[in-house]
N, C-alpha and C positions, 0 to 999 in steps of 0.2 A: 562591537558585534551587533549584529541586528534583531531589536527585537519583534517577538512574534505577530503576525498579524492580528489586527485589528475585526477582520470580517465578522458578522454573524454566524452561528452555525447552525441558526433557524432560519434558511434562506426560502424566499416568495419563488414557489417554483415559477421557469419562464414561460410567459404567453404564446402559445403556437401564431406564427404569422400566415399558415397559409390555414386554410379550408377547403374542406371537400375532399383531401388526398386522404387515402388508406395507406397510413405511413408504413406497414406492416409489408403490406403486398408489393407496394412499392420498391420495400427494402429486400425482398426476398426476389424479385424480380434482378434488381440492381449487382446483388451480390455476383447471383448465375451470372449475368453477361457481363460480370467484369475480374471475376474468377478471385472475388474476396471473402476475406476470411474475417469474421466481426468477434471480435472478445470483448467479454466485458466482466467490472474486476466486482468481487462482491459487493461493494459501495454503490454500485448503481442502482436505479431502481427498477423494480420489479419485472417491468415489461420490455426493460433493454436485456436483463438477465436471460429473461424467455425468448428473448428473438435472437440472442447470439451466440455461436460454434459453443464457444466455449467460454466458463465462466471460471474465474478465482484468482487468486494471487496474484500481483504484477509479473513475477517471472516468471513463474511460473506457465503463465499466459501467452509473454515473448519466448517463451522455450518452446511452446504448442507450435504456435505461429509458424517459428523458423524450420517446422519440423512439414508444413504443408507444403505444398506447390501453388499454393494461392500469389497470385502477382502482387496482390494490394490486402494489407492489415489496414483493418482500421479498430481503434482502440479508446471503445469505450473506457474511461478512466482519465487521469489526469495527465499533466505536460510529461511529466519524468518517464511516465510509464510508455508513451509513445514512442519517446529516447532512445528508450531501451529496447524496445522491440526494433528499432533501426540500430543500433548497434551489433544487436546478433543477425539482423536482417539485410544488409546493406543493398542487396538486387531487389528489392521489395518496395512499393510505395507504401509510406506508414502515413495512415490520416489518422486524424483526435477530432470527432467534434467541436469543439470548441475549443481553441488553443489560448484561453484566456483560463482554463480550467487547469490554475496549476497546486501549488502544494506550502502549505505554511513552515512545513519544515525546512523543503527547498529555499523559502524565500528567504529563513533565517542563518543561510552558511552562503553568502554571494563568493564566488570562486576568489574575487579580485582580497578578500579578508583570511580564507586560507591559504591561500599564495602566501600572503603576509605570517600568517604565523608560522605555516614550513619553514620560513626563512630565516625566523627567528628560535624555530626551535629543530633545528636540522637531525637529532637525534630521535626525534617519535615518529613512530609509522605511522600513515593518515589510514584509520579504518573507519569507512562511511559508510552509512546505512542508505539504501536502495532509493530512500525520498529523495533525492536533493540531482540537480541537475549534469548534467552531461560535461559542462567545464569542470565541475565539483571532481566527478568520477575522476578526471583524465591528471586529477591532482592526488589523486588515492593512490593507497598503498593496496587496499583491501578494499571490495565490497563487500557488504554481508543483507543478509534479509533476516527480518524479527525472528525465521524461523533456523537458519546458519550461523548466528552471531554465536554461539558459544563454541560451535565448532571450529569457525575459522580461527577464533583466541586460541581456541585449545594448538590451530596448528603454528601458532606466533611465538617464538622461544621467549621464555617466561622475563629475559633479562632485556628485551626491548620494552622502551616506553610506549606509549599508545595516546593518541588524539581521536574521540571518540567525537563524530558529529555525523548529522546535526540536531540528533535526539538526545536532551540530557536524560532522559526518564527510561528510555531503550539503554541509554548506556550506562544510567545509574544501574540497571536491574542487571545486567551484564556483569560489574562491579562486583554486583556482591555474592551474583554467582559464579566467579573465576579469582574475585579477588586481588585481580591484576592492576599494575600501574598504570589510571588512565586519566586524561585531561577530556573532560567534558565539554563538549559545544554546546552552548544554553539555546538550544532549539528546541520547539516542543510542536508536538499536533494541539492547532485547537482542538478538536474534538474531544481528542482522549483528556488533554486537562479539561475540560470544560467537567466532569464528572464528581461528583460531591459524594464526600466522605461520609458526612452524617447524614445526608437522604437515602444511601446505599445502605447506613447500618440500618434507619428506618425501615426500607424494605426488607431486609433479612430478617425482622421481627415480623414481619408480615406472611414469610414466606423462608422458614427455621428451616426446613429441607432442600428447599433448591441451594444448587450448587453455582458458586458464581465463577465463568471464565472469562477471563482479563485480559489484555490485550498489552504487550510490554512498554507499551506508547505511553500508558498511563502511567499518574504520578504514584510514587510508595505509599501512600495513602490510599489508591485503591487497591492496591495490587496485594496486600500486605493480609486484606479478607478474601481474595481469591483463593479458591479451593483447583484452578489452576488457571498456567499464564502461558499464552502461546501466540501466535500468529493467527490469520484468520482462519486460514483452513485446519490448525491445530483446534479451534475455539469447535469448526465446526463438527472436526473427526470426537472431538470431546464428548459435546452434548449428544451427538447418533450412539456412543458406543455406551455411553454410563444408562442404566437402569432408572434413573428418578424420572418423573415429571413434567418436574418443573424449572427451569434454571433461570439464574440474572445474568446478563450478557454486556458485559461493559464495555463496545467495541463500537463502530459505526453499524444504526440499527437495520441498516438495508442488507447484511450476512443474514437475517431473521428469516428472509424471505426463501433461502436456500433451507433452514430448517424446518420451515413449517410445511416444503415442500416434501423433505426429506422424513420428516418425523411428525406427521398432521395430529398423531396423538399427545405429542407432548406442548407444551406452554413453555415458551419462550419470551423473558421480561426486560424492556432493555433498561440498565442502569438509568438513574435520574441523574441528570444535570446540574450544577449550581444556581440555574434560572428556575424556581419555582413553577415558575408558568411556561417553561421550555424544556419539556426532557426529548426533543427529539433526536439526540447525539447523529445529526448530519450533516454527512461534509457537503460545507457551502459551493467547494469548488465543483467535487463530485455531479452535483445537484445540476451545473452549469447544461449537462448534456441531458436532451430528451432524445423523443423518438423522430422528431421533427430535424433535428441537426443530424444525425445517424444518418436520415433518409440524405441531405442535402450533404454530407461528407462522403457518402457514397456517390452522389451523381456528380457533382461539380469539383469529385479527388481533390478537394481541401478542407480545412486546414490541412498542408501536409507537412511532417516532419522532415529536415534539411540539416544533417551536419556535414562539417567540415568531414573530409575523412583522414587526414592527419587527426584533428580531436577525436574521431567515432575508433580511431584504431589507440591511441592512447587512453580512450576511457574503455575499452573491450580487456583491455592487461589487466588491471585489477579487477574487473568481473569476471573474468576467464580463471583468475586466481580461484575465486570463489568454487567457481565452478568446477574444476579440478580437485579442490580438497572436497568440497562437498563427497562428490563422485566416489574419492576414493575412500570416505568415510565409508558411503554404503555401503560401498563392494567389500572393506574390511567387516562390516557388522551382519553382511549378509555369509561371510565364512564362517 
C-alpha cells in the first residue's frame, strides 16, 4: 500500500507571473459574463475565501453549487473536491485552479490496490471517506465525510465487516466510537499528522482555559486532549457557540480566518507542529491556488474536470448512499 506523501506542509507560496492586473476585478468581472459560481473550501487563503459565493466544506460546497444555475463551478480547493462537484454536477463545467493540487490521502488508496483487496476480501463493505479520488469512490460501498462517518456506520448492519480507507486516523476515531469491525487503510493527511503531542500539552500550560478542537484526520494522540473533535465546520460552529476566549485549533490554519471573521473578540491558536520552527499546519497542496490562477481558471475554463460518465455514475451510487441516509437522519432528529 502506498505510503503517504513526502511533500512539505510549509509550502513557498507561488509567484504571481503576471502584473499590473487587478486580479479581484478581474475575477468579478469574469464570473458575471460567464455565469459562474466560485467556492472556496476553508483551507484557502484568506483572499480566495473573500472573493468566493461561497465558502466551507467540500460537499458541502458541491451541494451549493449543484443547487445554482451557474453554468461553470470553479472550485477553489483540491483534485477530489472538483470530482465531486462534477459528479453531483454533470451539465456543469467544473474548473480547479490548479489541477496539480491534489490530496495526500488520495494519493495513499490508488484505485488499482483497492480493486485488489475487494477481491481478496469479498466480504467487507468498502466505506471511503470523501478525500480520495473518483476511481476510489466508483469502487465504494459508502461514502462518508469526517462529519457523516458515524451516521453512515450506525446505518451499516452491525454483522458486516468494514474496509475503512483512506484515513487510518479518521477511521481509527470511528473505531472506537462505534466499536465496529473494521480494516484500516494506513492513509493519513499530512497536515493533521504533522501535529505534536508534547508541543500541544506545552501550549495548554500556556493557555489552561482554552478549549482545543481537533479535527478527526488527526492522530489519537492529539485527539485524545481535545475537548472536542469534528469536521471543519463542526470545529468552526464549536468555537462561535462556546463562551471562552481563547481556543487551540488543531486543523488546517486558514479555517482561522473564517473565525476571526466571525468572532474578532476571541484568540484563535493554531496547534504547533512537530517542526519547531514550522507550526504553520498548511496544506501544501491547498496552497497550490492563488488569486492569480482563479483569475486564469475563470478566463481560459481550465484546468477543467473530465469524467468518464459510466465512472461519475458508479462513483455518484455510494455518495447518493451517503446522502440518503444523511437526509433521513435529519428528517428523523428534526421529528
Amino acid at each position: 500500500m502506498t505510503e503517504r506523501s513526502s511533500i512539505s506542509t510549509c509550502p513557498t507560496p507561488p509567484k504571481n507571473r503576471y502584473s499590473g492586473v487587478d486580479y479581484r476585478a478581474e475575477i468579478e468581472r469574469l464570473r458575471k459574463e460567464k455565469n459562474a459560481v466560485i467556492l472556496a473550501h476553508y483551507y484557502q487563503e484568506g483572499e480566495i475565501q473573500d472573493i468566493a459565493d461561497f465558502v466551507g466544506d467540500s460537499l458541502d460546497l458541491s451541494r451549493k453549487a449543484a443547487a445554482t444555475d451557474a453554468d461553470m463551478i470553479v472550485f477553489c480547493g483540491v483534485r477530489f473536491m472538483g470530482e465531486v462537484a462534477k459528479i453531483l454536477s454533470p451539465d456543469k463545467k467544473v474548473v480547479i485552479p490548479d489541477m496539480e493540487a491534489g490530496c495526500s490521502l488520495e494519493e495513499a488508496c490508488p484505485a488499482d490496490e483497492l480493486r485488489k483487496f475487494r477481491e481478496e476480501h469479498p466480504d467487507h463493505l468498502v466505506v471511503t471517506y470523501i478525500n480520495s479520488s473518483v476511481e476510489v469512490k466508483a469502487l465504494s460501498d459508502y461514502i462518508v465525510t469526517s462529519s457523516s462517518a458515524l451516521t453512515i456506520l450506525d446505518a451499516i448492519p452491525e454483522d458486516k465487516p468494514i474496509l475503512f480507507a483512506p484515513d487510518r486516523h479518521l477511521g481509527s476515531w470511528v473505531k472506537r466510537q462505534t466499536g465496529r469491525d473494521m480494516v484500516l487503510w494506513p492513509g493519513s493527511c499530512i497536515v493533521h499528522e504533522d501535529f505534536s503531542e508534547e508541543a500541544l500539552l506545552e501550549l495548554k500550560k500556556k493557555h489552561p482555559d482554552a478549549p482545543v478542537a481537533a479535527h478527526p484526520e488527526c492522530p489519537f494522540s492529539i485527539l485524545r486532549h481535545a475537548d472536542m473533535v469534528g469536521s471543519t465546520k463542526m470545529i468552526l460552529d464549536f468555537v462561535l457557540e462556546r463562551p471562552e476566549k481563547e481556543f487551540i485549533i488543531a486543523t488546517e490554519q486558514h479555517i482561522i480566518h473564517q473565525m476571526k471573521k466571525a468572532a474578532p473578540d476571541k484568540t484563535f491558536i493554531p496547534a504547533p507542529g512537530l517542526d519547531g520552527d514550522c507550526k504553520c499546519a498548511t496544506c501544501p497542496y491547498m496552497a497550490l491556488n492563488t488569486m492569480e490562477k482563479l483569475w486564469l481558471a475563470l478566463r481560459d475554463e481550465r484546468p477543467e474536470i473530465v469524467i468518464d460518465e459510466d465512472l461519475r455514475k458508479a462513483a455518484l451510487v455510494p455518495l447518493q448512499r451517503m446522502l440518503d441516509i444523511t437526509a433521513a437522519a435529519a428528517k428523523k432528529d428534526a421529528a
